[in-house]
N, C-alpha and C positions, 0 to 999 in steps of 0.2 A: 492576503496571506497566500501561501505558496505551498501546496500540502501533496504530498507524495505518500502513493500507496505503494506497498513493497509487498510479493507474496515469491514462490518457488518460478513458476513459467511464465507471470504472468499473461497468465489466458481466463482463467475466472474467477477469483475472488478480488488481483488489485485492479482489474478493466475493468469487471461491475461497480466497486467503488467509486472508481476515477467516473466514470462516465454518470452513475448514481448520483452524484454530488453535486457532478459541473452540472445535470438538471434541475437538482432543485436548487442551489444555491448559487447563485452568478458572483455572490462577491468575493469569490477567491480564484485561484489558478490552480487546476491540478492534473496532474502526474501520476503517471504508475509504470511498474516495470518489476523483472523478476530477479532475485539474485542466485539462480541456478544457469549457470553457461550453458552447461550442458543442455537443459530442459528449453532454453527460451533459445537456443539457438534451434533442435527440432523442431517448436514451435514456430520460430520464426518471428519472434516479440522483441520485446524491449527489455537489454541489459540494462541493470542499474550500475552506475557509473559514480563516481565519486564527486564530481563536477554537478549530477543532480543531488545528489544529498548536499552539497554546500549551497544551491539554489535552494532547496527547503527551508521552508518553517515550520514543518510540522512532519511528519514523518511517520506512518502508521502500517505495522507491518500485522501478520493472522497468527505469528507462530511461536513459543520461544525462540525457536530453531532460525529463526530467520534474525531474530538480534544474535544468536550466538555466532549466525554467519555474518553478522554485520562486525560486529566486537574482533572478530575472528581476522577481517581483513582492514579495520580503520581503527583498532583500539576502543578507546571509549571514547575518543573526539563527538560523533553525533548523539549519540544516547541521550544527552535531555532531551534530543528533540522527537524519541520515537516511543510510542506507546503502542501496544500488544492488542489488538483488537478477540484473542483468542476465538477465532474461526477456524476451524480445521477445513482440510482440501477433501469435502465431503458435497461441494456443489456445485452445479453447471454454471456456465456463465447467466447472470440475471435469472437464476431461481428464483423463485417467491422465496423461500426458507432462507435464500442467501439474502436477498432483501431487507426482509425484515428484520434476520440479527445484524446485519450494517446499520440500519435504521435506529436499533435499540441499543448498539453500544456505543453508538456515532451519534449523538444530538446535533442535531442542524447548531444549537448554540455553543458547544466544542470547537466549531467553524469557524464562531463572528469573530470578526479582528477587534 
C-alpha cells in the first residue's frame, strides 16, 4: 500500500509520520509533504502535488484545514482516500507526545494491505 502523510510545511507532524511508520512497518511505501506553498517553500520541504495524491492509497492528513485545502484545489476526486488524524501543529518533529498520538490514532493494522 502507498500511504501519504499531508500536514501545513511538512517539517513535523507529516516527516514524523512518514518516517514513524516506514520504521516499524516495511510493508508499505510512504510519503509526506505539505500543502502550504508558502510554508514548505521557507522550509525547504516537500509540495504535495496532485501526481502524489493519485500514486496514493491512503492519504492521512492532521487537520480539517488541510481537507478543506485539498477539496479547495482537487474537488472531491481524492477524499475517500484521506482520513483526518486530528493532531494539531502543537509539536516538534519526533516528540514523544507527537508519537504516541500517531501511534494511537494510526494502528499499525489501518496499515496492512
Amino acid at each position: 500500500m502507498k500511504v501519504l502523510f499531508l500536514c501545513t510545511a511538512n517539517v513535523q507532524r507529516s516527516r514524523t509520520a512518514e518516517e514513524l511508520f516506514r520504521a516499524i512497518n516495511k510493508n508499505n511505501i510512504y510519503r509526506s509533504a505539505g500543502l502550504s506553498e508558502k510554508y514548505v517553500s521557507k522550509a525547504g520541504t516537500t509540495l504535495c502535488t496532485e501526481e502524489m495524491l493519485n500514486w496514493s492509497d491512503k492519504v492521512y492528513v492532521f487537520e480539517q484545514s488541510h481537507i478543506d485545502r485539498l477539496q479547495h484545489h482537487t474537488g472531491i476526486k481524492y477524499i475517500d482516500k484521506v482520513t483526518n488524524l486530528r493532531i494539531d501543529d502543537n509539536y516538534q518533529y519526533f516528540q514523544k507526545e507527537l508519537v504516541l498520538l500517531l501511534l494511537n490514532r494510526l494502528p499499525i493494522s489501518d496499515l496492512e494491505n
